[in-house]
C-alpha positions in Angstrom: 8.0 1.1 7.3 8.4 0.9 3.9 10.0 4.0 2.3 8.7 7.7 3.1 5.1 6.9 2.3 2.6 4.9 1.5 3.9 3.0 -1.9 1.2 1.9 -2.9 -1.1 5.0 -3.5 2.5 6.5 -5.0 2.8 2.8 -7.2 -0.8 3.3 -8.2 -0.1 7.1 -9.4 3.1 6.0 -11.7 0.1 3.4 -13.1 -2.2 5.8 -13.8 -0.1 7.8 -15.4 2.1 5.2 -17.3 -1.6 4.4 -18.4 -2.2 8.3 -19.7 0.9 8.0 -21.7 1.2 4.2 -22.7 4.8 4.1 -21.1 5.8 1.3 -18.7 5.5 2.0 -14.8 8.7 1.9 -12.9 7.8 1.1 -9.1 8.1 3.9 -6.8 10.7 3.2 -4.7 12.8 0.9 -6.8 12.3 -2.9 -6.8 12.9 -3.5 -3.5 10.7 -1.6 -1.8 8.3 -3.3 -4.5 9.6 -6.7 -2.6 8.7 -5.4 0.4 5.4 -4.3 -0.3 4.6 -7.8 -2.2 5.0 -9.6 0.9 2.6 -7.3 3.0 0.1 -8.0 0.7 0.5 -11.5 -0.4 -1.4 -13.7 2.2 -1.5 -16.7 0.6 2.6 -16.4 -0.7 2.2 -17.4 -4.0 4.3 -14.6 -5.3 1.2 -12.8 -6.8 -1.5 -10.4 -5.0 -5.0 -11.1 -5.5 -7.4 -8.6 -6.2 -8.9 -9.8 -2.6 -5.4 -9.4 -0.7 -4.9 -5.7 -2.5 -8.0 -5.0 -1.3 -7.8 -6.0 2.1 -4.4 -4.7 2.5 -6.0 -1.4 1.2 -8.8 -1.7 3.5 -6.6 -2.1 6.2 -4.6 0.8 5.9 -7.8 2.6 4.9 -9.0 1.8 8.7 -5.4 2.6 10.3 -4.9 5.9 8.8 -8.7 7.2 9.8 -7.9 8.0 13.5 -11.3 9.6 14.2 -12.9 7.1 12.5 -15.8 9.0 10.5 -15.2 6.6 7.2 -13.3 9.7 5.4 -9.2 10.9 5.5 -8.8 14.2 5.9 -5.3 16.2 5.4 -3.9 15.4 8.7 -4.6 12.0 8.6 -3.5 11.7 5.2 -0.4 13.6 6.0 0.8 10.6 7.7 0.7 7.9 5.1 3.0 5.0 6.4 2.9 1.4 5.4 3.8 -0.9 9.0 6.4 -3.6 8.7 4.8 -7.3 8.3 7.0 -7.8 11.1 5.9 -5.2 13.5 2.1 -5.7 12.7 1.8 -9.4 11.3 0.8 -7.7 8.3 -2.0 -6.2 7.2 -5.4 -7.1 8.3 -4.0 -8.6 11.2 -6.0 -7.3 14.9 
């Protein structure tokens, strides 16, 4: 698990609102979790994420976190935001 939720929707805030203010983003979580999250996503290890890897990594979790499945997240399902461990899952995407 990486950190106490889901970094990335918490890495895309500090974006947007580095972005509002036209100061630099500091990762949430500090530069390791940033590590950690880089290697979930990055499927083909070249030390970059692709717009296609984000997305599927985001897609993924997208599909994890909907427990009923009905294509939305409500507040309890969003209430448990959790990225899985490459190591427990084989990353994300993986069946």
């Amino acid at each position: 698990m990486v950190g106490k939720g889901l970094i990335v929707i918490l890495g895309l805030a500090a974006g947007a609102a580095a972005l509002a203010d036209e100061t630099p983003a500091k990762p949430a979580g500090g530069d390791a979790e940033v590590k950690k999250l880089l290697l979930l996503m990055d499927k083909d290890q070249n030390g970059k994420v692709s717009r296609e890897e984000f997305m599927n990594f985001m897609g993924a979790e997208f599909d994890r976190l909907d427990v009923n499945k009905d294509g939305e997240l409500d507040v309890n399902e969003l209430s448990s935001l959790r990225v899985r461990s490459a190591k427990k899952t084989g990353g994300a995407g993986s069946k």
